[in-house]
Kinemage of the C-alpha trace (Angstrom):
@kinemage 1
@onewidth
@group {chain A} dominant
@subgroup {mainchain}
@vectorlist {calphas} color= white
{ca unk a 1} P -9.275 43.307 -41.644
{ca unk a 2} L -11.670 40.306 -43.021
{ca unk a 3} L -15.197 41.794 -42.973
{ca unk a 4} L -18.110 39.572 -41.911
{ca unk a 5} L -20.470 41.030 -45.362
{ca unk a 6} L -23.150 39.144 -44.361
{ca unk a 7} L -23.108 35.271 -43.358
{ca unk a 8} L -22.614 34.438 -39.866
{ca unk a 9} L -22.541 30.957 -38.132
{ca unk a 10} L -23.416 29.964 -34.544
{ca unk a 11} L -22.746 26.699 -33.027
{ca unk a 12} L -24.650 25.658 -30.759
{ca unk a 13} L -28.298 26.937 -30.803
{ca unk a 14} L -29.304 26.558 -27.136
{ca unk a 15} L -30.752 29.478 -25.373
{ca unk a 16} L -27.556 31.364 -25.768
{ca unk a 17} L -26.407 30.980 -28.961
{ca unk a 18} L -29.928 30.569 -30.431
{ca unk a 19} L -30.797 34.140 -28.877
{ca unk a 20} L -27.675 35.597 -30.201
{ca unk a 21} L -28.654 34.357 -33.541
{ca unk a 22} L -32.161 35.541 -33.661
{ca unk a 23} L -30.674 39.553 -32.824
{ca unk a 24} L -27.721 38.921 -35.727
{ca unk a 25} L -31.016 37.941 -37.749
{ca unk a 26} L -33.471 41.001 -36.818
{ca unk a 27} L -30.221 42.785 -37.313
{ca unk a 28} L -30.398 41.614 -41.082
{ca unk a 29} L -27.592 39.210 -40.928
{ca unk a 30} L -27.975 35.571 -42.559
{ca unk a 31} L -27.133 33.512 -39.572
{ca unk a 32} L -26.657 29.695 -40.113
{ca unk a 33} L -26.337 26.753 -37.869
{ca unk a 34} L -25.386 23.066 -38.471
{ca unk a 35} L -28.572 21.178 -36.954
{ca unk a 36} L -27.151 17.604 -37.407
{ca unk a 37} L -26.713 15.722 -34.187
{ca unk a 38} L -28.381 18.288 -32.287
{ca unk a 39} L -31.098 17.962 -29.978
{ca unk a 40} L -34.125 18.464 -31.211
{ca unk a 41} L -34.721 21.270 -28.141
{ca unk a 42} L -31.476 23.292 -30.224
{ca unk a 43} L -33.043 22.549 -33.197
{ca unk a 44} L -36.702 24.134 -32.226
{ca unk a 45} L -35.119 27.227 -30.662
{ca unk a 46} L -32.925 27.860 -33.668
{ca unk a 47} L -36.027 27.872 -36.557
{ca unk a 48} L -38.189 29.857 -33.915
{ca unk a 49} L -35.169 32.715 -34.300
{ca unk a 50} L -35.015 32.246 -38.298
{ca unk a 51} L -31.622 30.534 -38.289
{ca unk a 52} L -31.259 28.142 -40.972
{ca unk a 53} L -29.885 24.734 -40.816
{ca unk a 54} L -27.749 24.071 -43.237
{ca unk a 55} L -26.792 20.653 -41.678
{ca unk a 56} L -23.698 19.699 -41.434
{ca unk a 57} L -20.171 22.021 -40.312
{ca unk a 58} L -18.397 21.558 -44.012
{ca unk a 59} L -21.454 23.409 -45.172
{ca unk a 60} L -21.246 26.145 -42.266
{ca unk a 61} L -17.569 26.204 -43.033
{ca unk a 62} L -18.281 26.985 -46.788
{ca unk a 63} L -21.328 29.619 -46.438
{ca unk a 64} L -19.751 31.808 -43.471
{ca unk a 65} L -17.720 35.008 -43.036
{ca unk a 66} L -17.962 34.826 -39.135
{ca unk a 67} L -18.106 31.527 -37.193
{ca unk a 68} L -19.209 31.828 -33.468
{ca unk a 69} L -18.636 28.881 -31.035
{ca unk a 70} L -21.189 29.196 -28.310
{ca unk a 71} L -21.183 26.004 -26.446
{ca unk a 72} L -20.590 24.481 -23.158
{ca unk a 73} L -17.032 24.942 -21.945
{ca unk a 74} L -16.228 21.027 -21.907
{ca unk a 75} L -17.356 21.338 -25.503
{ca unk a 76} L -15.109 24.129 -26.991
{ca unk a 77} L -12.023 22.281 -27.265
{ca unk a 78} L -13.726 19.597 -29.116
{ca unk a 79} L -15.601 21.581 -31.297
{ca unk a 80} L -12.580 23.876 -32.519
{ca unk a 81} L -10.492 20.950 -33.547
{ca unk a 82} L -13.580 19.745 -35.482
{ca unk a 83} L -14.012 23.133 -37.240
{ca unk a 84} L -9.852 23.368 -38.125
{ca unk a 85} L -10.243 19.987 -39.698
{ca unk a 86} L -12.719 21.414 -41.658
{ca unk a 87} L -11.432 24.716 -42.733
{ca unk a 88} L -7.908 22.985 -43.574
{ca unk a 89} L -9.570 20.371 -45.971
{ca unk a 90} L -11.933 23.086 -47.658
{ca unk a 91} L -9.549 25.812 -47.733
{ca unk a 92} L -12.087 28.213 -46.349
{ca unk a 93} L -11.356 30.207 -43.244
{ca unk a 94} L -14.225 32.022 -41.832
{ca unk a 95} L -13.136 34.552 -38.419
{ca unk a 96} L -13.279 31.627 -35.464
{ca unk a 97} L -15.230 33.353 -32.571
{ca unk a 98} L -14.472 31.329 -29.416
{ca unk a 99} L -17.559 32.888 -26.956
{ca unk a 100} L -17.179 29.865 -24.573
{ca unk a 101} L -17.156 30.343 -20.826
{ca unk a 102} L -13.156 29.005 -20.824
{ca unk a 103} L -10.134 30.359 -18.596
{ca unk a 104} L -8.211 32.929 -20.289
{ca unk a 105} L -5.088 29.542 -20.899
{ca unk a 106} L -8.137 27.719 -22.192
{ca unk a 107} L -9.029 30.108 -24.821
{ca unk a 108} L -5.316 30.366 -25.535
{ca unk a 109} L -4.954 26.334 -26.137
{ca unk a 110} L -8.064 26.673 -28.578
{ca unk a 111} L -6.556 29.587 -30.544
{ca unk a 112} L -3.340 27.151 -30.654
{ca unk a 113} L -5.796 24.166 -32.219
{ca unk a 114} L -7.384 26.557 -34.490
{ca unk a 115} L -3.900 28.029 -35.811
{ca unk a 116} L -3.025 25.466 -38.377
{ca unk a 117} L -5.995 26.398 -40.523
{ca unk a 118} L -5.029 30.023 -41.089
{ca unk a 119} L -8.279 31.493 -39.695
{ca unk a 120} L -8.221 35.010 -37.910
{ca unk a 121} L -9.174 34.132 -34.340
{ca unk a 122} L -11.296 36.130 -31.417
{ca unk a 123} L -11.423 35.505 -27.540
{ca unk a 124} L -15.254 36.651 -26.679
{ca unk a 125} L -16.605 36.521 -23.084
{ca unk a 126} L -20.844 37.449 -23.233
{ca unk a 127} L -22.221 38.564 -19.974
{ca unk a 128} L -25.777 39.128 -19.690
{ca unk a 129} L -28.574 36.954 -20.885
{ca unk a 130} L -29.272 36.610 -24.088
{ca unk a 131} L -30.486 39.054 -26.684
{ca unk a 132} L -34.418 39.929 -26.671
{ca unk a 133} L -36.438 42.563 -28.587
{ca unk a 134} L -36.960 45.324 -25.945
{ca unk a 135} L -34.513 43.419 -22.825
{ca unk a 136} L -31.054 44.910 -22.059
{ca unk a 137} L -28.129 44.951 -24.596
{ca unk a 138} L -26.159 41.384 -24.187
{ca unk a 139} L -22.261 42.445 -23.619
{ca unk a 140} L -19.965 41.082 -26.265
{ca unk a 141} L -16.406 41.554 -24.653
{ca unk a 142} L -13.816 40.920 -27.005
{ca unk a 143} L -9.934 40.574 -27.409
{ca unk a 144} L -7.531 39.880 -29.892
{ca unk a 145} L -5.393 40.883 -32.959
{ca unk a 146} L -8.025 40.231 -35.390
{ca unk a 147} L -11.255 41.633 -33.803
{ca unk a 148} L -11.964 44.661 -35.666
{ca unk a 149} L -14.314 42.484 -37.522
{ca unk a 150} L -15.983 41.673 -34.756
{ca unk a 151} L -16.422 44.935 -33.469
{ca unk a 152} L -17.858 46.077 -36.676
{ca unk a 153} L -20.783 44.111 -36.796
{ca unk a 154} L -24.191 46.086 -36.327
{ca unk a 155} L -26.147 44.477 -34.014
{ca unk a 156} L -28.911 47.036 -31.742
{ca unk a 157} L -29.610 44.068 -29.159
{ca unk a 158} L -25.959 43.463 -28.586
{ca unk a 159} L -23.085 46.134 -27.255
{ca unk a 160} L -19.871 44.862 -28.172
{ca unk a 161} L -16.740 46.163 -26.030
{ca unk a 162} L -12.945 46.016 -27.282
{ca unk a 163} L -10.528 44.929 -25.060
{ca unk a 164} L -7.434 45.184 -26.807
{ca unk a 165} L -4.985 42.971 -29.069
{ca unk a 166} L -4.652 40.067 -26.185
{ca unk a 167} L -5.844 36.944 -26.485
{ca unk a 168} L -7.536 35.614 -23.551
{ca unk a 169} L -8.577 38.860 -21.769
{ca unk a 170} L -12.348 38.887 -22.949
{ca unk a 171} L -12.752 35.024 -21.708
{ca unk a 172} L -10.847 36.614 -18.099
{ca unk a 173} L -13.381 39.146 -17.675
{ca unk a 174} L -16.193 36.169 -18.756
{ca unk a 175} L -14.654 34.213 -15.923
{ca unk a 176} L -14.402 36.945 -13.086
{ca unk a 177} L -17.478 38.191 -13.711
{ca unk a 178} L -19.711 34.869 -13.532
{ca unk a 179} L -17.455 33.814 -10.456
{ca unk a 180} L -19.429 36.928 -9.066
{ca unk a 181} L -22.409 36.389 -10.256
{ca unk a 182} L -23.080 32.278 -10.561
{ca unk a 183} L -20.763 32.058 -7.604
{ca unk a 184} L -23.156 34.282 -5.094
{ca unk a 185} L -25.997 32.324 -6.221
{ca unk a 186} L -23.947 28.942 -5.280
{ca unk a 187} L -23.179 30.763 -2.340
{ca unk a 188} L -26.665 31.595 -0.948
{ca unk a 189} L -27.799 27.873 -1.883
{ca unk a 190} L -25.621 26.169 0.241
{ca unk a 191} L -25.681 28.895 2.759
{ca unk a 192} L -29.624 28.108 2.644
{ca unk a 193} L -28.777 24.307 2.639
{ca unk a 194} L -26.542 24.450 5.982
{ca unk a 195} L -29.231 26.336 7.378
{ca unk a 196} L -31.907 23.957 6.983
{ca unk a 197} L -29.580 21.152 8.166
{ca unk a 198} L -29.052 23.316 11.287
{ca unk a 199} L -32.700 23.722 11.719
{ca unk a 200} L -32.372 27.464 11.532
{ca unk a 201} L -33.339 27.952 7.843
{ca unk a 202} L -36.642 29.900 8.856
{ca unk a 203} L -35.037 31.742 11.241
{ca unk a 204} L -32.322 33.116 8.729
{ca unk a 205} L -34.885 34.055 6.331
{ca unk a 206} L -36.894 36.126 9.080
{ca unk a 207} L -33.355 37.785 9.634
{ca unk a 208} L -32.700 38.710 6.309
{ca unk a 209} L -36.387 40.187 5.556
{ca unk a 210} L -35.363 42.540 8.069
{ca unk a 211} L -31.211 43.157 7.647
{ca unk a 212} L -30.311 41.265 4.111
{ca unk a 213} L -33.594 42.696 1.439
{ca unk a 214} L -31.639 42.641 -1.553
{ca unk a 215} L -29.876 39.360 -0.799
{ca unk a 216} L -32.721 37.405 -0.180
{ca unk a 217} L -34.749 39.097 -3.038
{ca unk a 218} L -32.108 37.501 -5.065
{ca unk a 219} L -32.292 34.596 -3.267
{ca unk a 220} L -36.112 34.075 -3.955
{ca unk a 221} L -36.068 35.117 -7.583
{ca unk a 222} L -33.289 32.724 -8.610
{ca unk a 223} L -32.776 29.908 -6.436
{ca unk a 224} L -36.137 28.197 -7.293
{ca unk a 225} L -34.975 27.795 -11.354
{ca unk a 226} L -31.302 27.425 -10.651
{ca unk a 227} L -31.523 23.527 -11.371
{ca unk a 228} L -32.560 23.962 -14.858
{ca unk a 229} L -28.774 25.479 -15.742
{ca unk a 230} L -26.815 24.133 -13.134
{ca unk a 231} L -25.644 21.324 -15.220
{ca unk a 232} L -23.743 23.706 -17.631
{ca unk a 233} L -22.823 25.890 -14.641
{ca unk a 234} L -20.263 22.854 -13.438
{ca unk a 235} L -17.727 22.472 -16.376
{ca unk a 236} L -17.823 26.909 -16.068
{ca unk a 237} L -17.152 26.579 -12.455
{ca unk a 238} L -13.790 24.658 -13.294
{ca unk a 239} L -12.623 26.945 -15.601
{ca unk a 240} L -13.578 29.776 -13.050
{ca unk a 241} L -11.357 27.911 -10.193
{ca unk a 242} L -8.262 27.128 -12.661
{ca unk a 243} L -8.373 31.236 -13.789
{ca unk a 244} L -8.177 31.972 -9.910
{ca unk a 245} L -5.815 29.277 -8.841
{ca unk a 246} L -3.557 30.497 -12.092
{ca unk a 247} L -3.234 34.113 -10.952
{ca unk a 248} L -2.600 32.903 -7.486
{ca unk a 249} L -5.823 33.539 -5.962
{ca unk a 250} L -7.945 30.042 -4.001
{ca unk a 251} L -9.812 27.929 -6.305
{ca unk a 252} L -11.442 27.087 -3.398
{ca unk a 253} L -14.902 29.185 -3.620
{ca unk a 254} L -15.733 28.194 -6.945
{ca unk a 255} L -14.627 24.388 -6.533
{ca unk a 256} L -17.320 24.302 -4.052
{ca unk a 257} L -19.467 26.414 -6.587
{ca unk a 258} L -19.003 23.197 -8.787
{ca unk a 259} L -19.974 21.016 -6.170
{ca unk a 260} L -23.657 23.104 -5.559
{ca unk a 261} L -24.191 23.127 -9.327
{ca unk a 262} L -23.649 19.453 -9.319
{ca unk a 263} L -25.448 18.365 -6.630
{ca unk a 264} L -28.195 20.710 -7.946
{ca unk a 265} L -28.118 18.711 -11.641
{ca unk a 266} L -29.329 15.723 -9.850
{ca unk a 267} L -32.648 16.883 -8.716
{ca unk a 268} L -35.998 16.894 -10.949
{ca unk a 269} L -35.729 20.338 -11.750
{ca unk a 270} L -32.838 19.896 -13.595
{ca unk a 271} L -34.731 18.380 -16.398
{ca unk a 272} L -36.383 21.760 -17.302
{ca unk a 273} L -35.475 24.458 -19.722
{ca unk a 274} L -36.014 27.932 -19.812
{ca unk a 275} L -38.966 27.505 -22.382
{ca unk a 276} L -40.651 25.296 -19.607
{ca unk a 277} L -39.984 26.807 -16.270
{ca unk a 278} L -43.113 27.306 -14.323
{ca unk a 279} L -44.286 30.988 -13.819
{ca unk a 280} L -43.685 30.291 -9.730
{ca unk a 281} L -41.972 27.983 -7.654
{ca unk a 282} L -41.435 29.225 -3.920
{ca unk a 283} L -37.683 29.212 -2.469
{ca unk a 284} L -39.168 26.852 0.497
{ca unk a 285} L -40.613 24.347 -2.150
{ca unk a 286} L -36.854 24.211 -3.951
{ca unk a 287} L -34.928 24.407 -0.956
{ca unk a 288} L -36.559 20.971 0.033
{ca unk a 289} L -36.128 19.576 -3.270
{ca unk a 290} L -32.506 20.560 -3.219
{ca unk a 291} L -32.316 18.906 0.737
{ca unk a 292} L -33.667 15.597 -0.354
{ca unk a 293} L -30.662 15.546 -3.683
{ca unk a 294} L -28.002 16.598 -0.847
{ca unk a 295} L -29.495 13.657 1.530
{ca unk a 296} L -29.649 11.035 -1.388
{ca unk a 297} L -26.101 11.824 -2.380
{ca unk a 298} L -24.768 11.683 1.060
{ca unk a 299} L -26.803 9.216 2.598
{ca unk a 300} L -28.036 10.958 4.927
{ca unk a 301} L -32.105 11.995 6.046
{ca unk a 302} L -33.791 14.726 4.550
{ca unk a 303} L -34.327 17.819 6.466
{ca unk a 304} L -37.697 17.980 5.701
């Protein structure tokens, strides 16, 4: 087993990985990042967590026992071939943590990429949000020959759950359980949408403060900030309808999942972060916002 003694790399630093880092660090890890091209937004929330830049990936490469890839899913491909090229020409080959939001054949062709530079490799699906002092454990499911490593690590803010020697089970339970989760939420927005087109949004929310508490408890909590992730919820959508349509099961739920997100990526919101959300926003308020992106992109008039 190669032990992680002490070093351990995440790339990227957005809220994810940058949260991740920050309970490796209060766990008394080094954690390192390489900050060059990054925005300065990743930047920021990586020195706020005490992960240090050490610039470029050939220096991440040369420093660290335990490299993990936390990026959005278009990126992982990318970013792995990157990393072998680097790890070949050093000679260095740091554990290669894929915790991308990929389809379990995804995961697989990015294990295949990183294979010619002799690094152990580990499929890791995280569900949750991420790490906080005080906030619920972050789930670190995780498959593969090689993760014993991975499962030694002592972090308090983060549970990490084996799930056996097989590659690409850890990203499968990643991808069933945000088609649950992300998926309702698409779900209830374009329910809400329809609705308002139909001129019985008000109505339906009457009807569900009566028969549907949780559901639109949900709905009022989340919808309003959805916009602010939706653009990294599309690529995840994808990979969500490929694992279905793979195992035989419709694509169809999550490829109009993709569609909400993307539509929802348009509007104003989506230009916010989770450092700058506002403390309230009412579902009403969004659900107009989110009628005038639908009636821009179709042409049509805004229910309004």
């Amino acid at each position: 087993m190669q032990r992680v003694t002490g070093t351990i790399a995440v790339v990227g630093t957005g809220d994810m990985g940058s949260a991740v880092g920050g309970a490796l660090v209060r766990a008394g890890y080094r954690v390192v990042t390489a900050g060059h091209g990054r925005s300065a937004h990743s930047l920021a929330l990586a020195a706020q967590e005490g992960i240090e830049d050490v610039g470029t990936l050939d220096a991440v490469v040369q420093c660290a026992d335990l490299l993990l890839s936390i990026l959005p899913p278009a990126a992982a491909a990318t970013f792995a071939a990157e990393a072998t090229t680097v790890m070949i020409k050093s000679g260095r080959r740091p554990l290669f943590a894929d915790c991308n939001a990929v389809a379990p054949a995804t995961v697989a062709a990015i294990a295949q990429v990183v294979a010619p530079a002799g690094a152990p490799f580990v499929d890791v699906g995280i569900v949750g949000r991420g790490p906080r002092l005080g906030g619920e454990r972050t789930r670190f499911y995780v498959s593969g020959p090689e993760r014993a490593a991975l499962l030694a690590l002592d972090c308090p803010s983060i549970a990490f759950v084996d799930l056996g020697p097989e590659i690409g089970r850890a990203s499968a339970l990643k991808m069933v359980y945000a088609a649950l989760n992300k998926g309702t939420d698409a779900l209830f927005a374009a329910v809400l949408l329809a609705a308002g087109r139909l001129g019985v949004r008000d109505s339906l929310l009457q009807e569900c403060a009566g028969s549907q508490q949780q559901a639109l408890a949900r709905m009022r909590a989340r919808l309003p900030f959805l916009a602010a992730t939706a653009e990294r919820y599309v690529p995840e959508m994808a990979e969500i309808a490929d694992t279905f349509s793979g195992v035989g099961v419709t694509p169809a739920f999550h490829d109009g999942a993709e569609w909400l997100y993307a539509l929802l990526a348009t509007t104003p919101y989506a230009a916010e972060t989770r450092a700058t959300l506002p403390a309230e926003r009412s579902l009403e308020t969004a659900l107009d916002v989110y009628d005038a992106a639908l009636a821009a992109a179709r042409r049509i008039s805004p229910h309004c």
